[in-house]
C-alpha positions in Angstrom: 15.7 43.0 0.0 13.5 40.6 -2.4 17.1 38.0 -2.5 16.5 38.2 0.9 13.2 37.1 1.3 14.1 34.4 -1.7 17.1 33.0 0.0 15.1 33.3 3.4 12.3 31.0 2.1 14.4 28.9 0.5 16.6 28.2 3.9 13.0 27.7 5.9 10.6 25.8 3.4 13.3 23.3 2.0 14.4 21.8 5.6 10.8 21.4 6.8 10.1 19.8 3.7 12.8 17.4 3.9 11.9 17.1 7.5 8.5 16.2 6.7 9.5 12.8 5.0 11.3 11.4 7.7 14.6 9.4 7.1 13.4 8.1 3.5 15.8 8.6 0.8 15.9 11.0 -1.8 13.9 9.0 -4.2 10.9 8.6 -1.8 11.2 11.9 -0.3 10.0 13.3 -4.0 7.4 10.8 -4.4 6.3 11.6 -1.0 6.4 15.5 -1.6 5.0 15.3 -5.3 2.6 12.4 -4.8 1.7 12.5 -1.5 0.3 9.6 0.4 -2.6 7.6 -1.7 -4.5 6.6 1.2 -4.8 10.2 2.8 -8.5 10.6 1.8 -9.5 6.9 3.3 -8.2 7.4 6.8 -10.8 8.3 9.7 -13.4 6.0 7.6 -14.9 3.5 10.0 -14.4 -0.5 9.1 -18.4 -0.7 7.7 -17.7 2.2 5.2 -14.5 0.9 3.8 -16.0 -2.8 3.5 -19.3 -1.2 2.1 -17.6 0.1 -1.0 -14.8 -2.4 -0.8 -16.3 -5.4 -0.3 -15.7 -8.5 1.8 -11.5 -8.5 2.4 -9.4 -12.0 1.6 -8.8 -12.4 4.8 -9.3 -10.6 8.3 -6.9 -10.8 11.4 -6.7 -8.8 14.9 -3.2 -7.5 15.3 -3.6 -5.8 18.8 -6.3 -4.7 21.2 -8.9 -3.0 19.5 -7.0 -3.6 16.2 -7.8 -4.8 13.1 -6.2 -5.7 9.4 -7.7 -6.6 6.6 -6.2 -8.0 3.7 -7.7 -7.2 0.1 -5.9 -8.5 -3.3 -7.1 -6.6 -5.9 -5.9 -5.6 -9.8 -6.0 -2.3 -10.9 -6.4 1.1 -8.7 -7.6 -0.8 -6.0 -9.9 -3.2 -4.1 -13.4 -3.3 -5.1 -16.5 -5.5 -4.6 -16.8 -8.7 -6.4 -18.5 -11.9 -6.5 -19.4 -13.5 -2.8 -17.4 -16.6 -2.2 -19.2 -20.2 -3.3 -20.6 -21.6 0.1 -19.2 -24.6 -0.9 -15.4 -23.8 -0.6 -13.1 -24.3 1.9 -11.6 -21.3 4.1 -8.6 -21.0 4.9 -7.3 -20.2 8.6 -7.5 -16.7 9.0 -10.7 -16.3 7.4 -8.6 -16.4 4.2 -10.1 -17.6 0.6 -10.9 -20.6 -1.0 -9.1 -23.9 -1.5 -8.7 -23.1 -4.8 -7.0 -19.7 -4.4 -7.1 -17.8 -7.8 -3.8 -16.2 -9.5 -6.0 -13.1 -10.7 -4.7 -10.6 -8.4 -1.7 -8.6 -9.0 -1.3 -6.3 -5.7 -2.4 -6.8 -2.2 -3.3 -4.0 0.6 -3.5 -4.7 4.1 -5.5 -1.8 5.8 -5.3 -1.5 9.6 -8.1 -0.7 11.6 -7.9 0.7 14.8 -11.4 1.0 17.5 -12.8 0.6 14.5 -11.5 3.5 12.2 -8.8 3.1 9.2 -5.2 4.2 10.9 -2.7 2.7 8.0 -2.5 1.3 4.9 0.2 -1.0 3.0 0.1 -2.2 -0.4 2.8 -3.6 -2.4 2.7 -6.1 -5.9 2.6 -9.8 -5.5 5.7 -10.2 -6.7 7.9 -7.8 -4.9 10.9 -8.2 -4.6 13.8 -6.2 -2.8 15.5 -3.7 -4.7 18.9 -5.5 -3.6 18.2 -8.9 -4.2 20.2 -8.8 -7.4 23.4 -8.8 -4.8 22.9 -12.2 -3.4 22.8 -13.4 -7.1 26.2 -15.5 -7.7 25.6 -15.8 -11.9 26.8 -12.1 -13.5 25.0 -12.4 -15.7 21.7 -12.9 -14.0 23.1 -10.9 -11.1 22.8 -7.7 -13.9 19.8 -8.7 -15.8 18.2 -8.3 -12.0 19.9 -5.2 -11.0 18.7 -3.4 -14.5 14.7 -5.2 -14.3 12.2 -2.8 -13.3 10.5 -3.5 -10.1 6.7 -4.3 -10.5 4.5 -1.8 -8.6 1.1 -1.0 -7.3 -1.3 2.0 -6.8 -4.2 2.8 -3.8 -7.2 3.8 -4.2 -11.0 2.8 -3.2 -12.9 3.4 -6.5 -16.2 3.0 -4.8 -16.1 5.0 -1.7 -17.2 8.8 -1.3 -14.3 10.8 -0.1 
């Protein structure tokens, strides 16, 4: 009777959890079941909160009625306050940054904001690249120093906010 019940559960909990994570492929189907999603505990904040222990984003855009993204770059966990831009540089369209855009920023994170409450986030490293791009590569040699490179990455997180 206690197989039973093993094999039972096993038959019931391993589809949903597969379910669960969509049509990703088995690599991000663990992440996603072991590490879940990183900005879970920001989601529901309204647009003051997350700017208040954010700071000011690098740029701002609507994408949609009653939609908003904001764009942070950021090194580390994730974005948090820091200096407020010189009044005497340039913006950039799209309420970007200065003229004089700094290199000191490894990952960006673009969090979307819908009547005014955090709906999604993305984040990826500044130099991302697809996992296939060693395939267009016409040199071997380069074409498998590419294929074996690990990919740079990037983690979530609001250091500053209360959640």
């Amino acid at each position: 009777m206690r197989r039973l019940i093993v094999i039972l559960a096993i038959e019931v909990c391993l589809p949903l959890a597969l379910m669960s994570c969509g049509g990703m492929g088995p690599q991000s189907t663990l992440q996603s079941i072991a590490y879940g999603d990183p900005a879970k505990p920001y989601l529901g904040m309204s647009k003051a909160e997350i700017v208040s222990c954010a700071g000011q984003p690098h740029s701002r855009y609507g994408s949609g009625e009653g939609s908003e993204t904001l764009t942070y770059r950021y090194s580390g966990a994730g974005p948090v306050p820091g200096a407020a831009p010189k009044s005497t540089d340039k913006k950039k369209p799209f309420g970007g940054g200065s003229s004089s855009d700094s290199k000191d920023w490894t990952c960006s994170a673009s969090l979307v904001f819908e009547n005014d409450r955090l709906t999604r986030v993305s984040f990826a490293h500044r130099e991302v690249r697809s996992p296939y791009a060693w395939q267009a590569e016409k040199d071997p040699e380069k074409q498998e120093e590419m294929r074996k490179a690990e990919l740079p990455t990037c983690t979530f997180s609001l250091p500053r906010c209360r959640r």
